[in-house]
N, C-alpha and C positions, 0 to 999 in steps of 0.2 A: 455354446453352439446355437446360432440362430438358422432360423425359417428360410436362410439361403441356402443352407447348405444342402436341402433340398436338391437342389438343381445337381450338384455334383452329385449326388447317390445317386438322379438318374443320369449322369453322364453328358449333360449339355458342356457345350464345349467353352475352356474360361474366355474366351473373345466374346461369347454369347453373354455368359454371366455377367465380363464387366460392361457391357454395354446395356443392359437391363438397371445395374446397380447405377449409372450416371442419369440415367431416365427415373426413376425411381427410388423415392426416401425407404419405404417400407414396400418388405414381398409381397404383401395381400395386394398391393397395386398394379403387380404385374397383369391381375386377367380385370382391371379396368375394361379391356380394352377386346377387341375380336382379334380372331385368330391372325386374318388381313390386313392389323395393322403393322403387326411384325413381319409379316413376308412384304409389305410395299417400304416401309419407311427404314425398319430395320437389316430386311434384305437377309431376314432368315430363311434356311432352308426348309421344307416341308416339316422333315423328321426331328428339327430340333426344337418345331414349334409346337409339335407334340410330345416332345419331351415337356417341355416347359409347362402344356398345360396340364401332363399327367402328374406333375409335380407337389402341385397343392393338396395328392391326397396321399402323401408319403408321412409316417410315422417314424420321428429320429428317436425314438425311445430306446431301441436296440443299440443305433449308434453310439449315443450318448453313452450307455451304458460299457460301451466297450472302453469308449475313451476313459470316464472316469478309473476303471479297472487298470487302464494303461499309466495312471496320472498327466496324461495329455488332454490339454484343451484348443479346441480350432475357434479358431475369429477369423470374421472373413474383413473383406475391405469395408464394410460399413460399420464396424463395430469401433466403437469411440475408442478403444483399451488398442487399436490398428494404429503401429507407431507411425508418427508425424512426416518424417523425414522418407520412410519408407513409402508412403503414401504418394510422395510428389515425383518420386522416377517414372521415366517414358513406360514402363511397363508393370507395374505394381504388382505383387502377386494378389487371384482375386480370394484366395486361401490361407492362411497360417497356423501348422498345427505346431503348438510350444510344449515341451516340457520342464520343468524350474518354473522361474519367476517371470514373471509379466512383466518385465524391466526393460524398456529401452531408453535410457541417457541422455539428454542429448549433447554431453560431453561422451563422446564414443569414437574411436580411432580403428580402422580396422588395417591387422596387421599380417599381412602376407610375404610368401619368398619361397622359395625351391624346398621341394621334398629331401633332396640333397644336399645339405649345407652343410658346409664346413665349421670350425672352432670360431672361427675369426663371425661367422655370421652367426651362430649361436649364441655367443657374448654378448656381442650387439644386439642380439634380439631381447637376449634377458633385459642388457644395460636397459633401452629403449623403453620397452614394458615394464621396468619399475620406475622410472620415473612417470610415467604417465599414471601408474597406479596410484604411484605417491600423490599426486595431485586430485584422486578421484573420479580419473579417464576410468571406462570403461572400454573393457578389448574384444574385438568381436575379429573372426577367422571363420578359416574353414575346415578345423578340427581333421588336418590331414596329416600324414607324417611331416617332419622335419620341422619346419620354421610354425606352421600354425599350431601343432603342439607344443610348442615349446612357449609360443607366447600365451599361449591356455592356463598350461602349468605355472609360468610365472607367475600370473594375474590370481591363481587362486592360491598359491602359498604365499601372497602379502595379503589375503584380505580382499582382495577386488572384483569386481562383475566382471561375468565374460562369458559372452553371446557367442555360440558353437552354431553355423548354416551349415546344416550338413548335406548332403546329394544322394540322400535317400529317405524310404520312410522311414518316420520316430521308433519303428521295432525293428528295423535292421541294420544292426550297428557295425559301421564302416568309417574306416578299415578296422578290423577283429583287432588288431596289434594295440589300438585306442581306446579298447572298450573299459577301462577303471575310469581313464579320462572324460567319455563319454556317462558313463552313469555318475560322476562326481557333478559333472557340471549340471546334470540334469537333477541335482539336488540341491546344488549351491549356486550355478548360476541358470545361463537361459541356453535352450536346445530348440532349433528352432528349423523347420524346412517347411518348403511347402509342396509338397510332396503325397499324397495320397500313402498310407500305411499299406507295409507289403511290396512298397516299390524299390527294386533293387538299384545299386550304386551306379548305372549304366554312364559312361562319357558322357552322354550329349547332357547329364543333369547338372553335370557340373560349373558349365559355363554358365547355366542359368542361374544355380546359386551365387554365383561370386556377383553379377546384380544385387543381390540379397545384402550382401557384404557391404555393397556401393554404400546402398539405401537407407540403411540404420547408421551411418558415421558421418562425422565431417569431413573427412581426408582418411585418404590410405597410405601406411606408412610399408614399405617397399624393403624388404629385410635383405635377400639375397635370391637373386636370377639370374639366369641363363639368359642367352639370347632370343631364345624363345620360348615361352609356356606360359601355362594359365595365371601368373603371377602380373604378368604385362597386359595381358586380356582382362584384368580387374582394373590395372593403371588407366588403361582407354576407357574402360566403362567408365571411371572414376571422371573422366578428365569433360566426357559424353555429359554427366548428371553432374556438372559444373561444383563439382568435391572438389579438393584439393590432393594432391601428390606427393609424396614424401620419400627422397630415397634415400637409402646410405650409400656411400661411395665404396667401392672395394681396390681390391687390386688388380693394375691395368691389364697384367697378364693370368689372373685367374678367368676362367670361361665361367665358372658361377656368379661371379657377375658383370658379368660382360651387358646384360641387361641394365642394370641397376644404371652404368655408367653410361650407357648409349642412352637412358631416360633423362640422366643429366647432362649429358653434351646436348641432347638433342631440344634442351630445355621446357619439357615433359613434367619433372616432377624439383622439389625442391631441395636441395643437397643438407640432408642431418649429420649431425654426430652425435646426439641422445635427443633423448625424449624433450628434454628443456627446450630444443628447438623447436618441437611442435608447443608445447604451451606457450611460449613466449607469442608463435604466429596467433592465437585466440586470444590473448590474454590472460589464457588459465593459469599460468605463473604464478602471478598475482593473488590468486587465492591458497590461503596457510594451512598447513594441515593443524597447525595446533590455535589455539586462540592467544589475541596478543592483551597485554593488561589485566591478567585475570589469573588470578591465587589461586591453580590447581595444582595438586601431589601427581608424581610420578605414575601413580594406579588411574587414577583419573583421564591424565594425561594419554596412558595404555585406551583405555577405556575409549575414550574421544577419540583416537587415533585407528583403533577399530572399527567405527563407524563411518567410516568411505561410503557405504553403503546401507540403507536400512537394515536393522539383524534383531533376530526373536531374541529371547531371553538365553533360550538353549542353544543358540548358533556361539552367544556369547562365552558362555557356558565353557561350551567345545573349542572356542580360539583362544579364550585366553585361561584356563583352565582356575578359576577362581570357582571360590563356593557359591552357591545360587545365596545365602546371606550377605555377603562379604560385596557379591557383583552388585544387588538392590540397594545396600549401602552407597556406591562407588554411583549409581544411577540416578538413588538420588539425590545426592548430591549434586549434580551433574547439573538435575533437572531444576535445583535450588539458584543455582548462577547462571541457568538460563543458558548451556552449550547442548542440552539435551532433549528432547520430547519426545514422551510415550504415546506412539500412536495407535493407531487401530488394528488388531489381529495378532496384540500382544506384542506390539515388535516397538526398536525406540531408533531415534534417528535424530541426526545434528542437527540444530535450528543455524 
């Protein structure tokens, strides 16, 4: 938590925030300046400009402490660890409070579709989300019933990252019906809103997360919709922040997707039948989950194949349920033929 986030504990408003943050590398710079410069040049209003300067004598010691106790950390837009992709949409959030891991990909696909889905659109979701996993995509939703659960739970029973925006704050877990999913992911993967703690799951957040959704992926892959709902309102955002469009085709006369197919008549998003069709569009195809030319056993093999993602000793431990001897053996190894490296915070990852 930096020196900006000041400004939100006094409540200036994020248009204020981010327009300070484009003027300005560091906070201590904001009172450079008189009060006059920001109500002529900035065109702020009295009350915000005293917020702003009552700002510098705010203590986040309490804050902090609350987060760390929560396992949530906020980065705001200036904070280098502020994903890349995320950064360059028309409206960035000027906040992000995460829980999990600090991971954003930038092999990331986000995978949306009806609260309501059918068998035929559930299959298709799993098929789709494991091969993207198998490749080492990361899947990122909106951790709501139906199709974004479903692509949650797939990505974390192979092994995969998977980035939950949800449309509330990080302590109010919505929808209740979610919540194992919700606290798994906020262990093993990334939990992420930008949302102020306390803020209940209100409509109008929702629309704003699925931005969120845009921001962190390259394309959004389109699982099963109706003709109209917030499923198509991500595809426009999508098509808005120049991402790419991805749907599955359904059947003509089901109304669930009735969406999906009016995206591809209407030539909107690009027509899949699994996941191999989005790697192939990036290229990601092309890279093997196992190594080619190289004399590794089947445990290794395990091993290697595990690591899609960075992972501690004990994450290891817990998937593939090997003795913490037996695994160091199989690691180093690993790290002897050069598919491995022990990196920093105890955790090892594919070279």
């Amino acid at each position: 938590m930096d020196s900006w986030y000041k400004l939100r504990v006094l409540g200036v408003k994020d248009s204020a925030i981010m327009k300070l943050m484009n003027l300005y590398e560091e906070f201590e710079e904001i009172y450079l300046h008189e009060r006059s410069f920001y109500s002529v040049f900035l065109k702020l209003k009295d009350e915000e400009i005293t917020k702003i300067f009552d700002a510098y004598k705010i203590n986040l010691d309490i804050h902090i402490e609350k987060m760390i106790n929560l396992n949530i950390e906020v980065i705001s837009f200036k904070d280098r660890r502020y994903p890349l992709y995320l950064k360059n949409i028309s409206h960035p959030p000027v906040f992000l409070y995460i829980k999990g891991k600090l991971l954003f990909p930038e092999k990331n696909i986000g995978v949306v579709g009806t609260r309501k889905m059918t068998s035929y659109g559930e299959s298709s979701c799993r098929e789709v989300v494991g091969d993207l996993v198998g490749a080492g995509v990361a899947i990122t939703s909106g951790l709501a019933v139906g199709v974004d659960v479903t692509a949650h739970k797939r990505a974390l029973n192979l092994g995969g990252h998977t980035i939950a925006v949800v449309g509330s704050g990080l302590d109010v877990i919505y929808p209740p019906e979610n919540k194992a999913e919700w606290d798994q992911i906020s262990r093993e993967g990334t939990l992420i809103s930008e949302l102020p703690l306390g803020t209940p799951p209100d409509r109008y957040n929702f629309p704003l997360r699925n931005r969120i959704i845009v921001g962190l992926t390259r394309g959004i892959a389109v699982m099963e919709s109706y003709k109209k709902g917030g499923s198509l309102i991500t595809a426009k955002l999508a098509l808005e922040e120049n991402r790419d469009v991805f749907v599955v085709p359904g059947f003509p006369k089901y109304s669930s997707f009735e969406g999906n197919n009016n995206l591809i008549r209407d030539s909107y998003g690009k027509l899949i039948t699994c996941g191999n069709d989005i790697l192939k569009e990036y290229d990601w195809d092309k890279e093997k989950t196992t190594p080619k030319n190289i004399d590794i056993s089947k445990k290794e093999e395990e091993i290697y194949n595990s690591l899609i993602i960075e992972q501690s000793l004990d994450e290891l431990i817990v998937k593939t349920k090997y003795g913490i001897g037996e695994l160091l053996a199989i690691l180093t190894s690993l790290e002897i033929k050069k598919l491995v490296k022990a990196i920093a915070g105890g955790k090892y990852r594919r070279i």
